[in-house]
N, C-alpha and C positions, 0 to 999 in steps of 0.2 A: 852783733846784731842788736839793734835799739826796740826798745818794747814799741817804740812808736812805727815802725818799719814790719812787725811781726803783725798789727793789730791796725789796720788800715780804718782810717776813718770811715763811719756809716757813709751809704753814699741815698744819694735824694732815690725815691721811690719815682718809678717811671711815669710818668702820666697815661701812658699808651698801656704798658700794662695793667696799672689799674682801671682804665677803659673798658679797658678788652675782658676782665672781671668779670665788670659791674656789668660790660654788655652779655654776657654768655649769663649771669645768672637769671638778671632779666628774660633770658631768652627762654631758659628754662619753664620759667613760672608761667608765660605765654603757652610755651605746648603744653604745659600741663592741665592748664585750663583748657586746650584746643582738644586736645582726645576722645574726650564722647562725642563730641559733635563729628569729628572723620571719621571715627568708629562709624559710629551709626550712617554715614552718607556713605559707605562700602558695603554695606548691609541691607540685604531687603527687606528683612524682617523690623516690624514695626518696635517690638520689646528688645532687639538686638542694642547691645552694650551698656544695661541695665546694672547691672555689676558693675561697668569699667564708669558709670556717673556716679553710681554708687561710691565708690572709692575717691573717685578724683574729688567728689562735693564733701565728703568727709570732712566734720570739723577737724578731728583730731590726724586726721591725714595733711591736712590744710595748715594746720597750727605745727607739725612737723617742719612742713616743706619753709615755711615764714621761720620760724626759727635756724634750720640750715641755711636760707638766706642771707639771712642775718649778720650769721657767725662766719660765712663765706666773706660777705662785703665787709665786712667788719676789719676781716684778717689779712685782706688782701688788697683793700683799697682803702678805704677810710683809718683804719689802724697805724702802717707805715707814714701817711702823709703826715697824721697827726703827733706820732712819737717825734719824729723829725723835723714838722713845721712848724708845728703850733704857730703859725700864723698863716698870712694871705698869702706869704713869697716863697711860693712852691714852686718853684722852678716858672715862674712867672706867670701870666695865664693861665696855661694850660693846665699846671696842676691844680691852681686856686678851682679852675672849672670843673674839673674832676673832683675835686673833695668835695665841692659843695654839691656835684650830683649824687655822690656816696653818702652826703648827709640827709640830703632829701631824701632819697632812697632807705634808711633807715626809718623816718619820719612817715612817709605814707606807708609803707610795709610793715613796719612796725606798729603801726596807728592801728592796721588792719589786721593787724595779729592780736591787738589786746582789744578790740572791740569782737573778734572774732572765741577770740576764749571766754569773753563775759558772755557770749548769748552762749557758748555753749554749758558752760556751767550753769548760766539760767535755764536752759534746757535742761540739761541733765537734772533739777532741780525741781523742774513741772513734774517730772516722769514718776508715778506711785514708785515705791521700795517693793522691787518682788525678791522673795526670799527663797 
């Protein structure tokens, strides 16, 4: 048995899969945003899900969620295309279509994660020292 025969060549990363990713985490970050608002249209109470905006608007809940993002699409769609492509001819198309939404998608999320840390640290920054 040949080393070459035991150790199969990488094979191209699927474009449907990493699709399918980049779409579910997307999809994630939409309900997440969507919560207080369903909450509260289930609820009669005016202060109903006060807590659950509470949470979801959190910087540091928010700078979490953008981070696991991140390291998601990174690892599972932009990652492979890249160790393997490094260039446009991803399995033609459809991959080159797909990396470059996995780039984007780093690019605004990302954008919105480091602009989202800087206010929070300048927050956290305004707030007197209680001891």
């Amino acid at each position: 048995m040949s080393a070459r025969s035991a150790f199969p060549p990488p094979a191209w990363p699927s474009a449907g899969r990493s699709l399918s990713v980049l779409i579910a985490v997307v999809a994630v970050l939409w309900l997440w945003l969507q919560l207080p608002a369903w909450y509260r249209a289930g609820h009669a109470a005016p202060d109903s899900g006060q807590w659950l905006t509470a949470l979801v608007y959190n910087e540091w809940t928010a700078l979490v969620l953008i981070v696991a993002a991140n390291i998601l699409v990174g690892s599972y769609t932009t990652g492979p295309m890249w160790r393997l492509g490094r260039c446009l001819e991803l399995r033609g198309m459809k991959g080159a279509f797909v990396f470059l939404l996995g780039l984007l998608f780093h690019l605004l999320v990302g954008g919105c994660g480091v602009v989202l840390a800087g206010l929070a640290l300048l927050g956290d920054a305004d707030q007197p020292a209680s001891f």
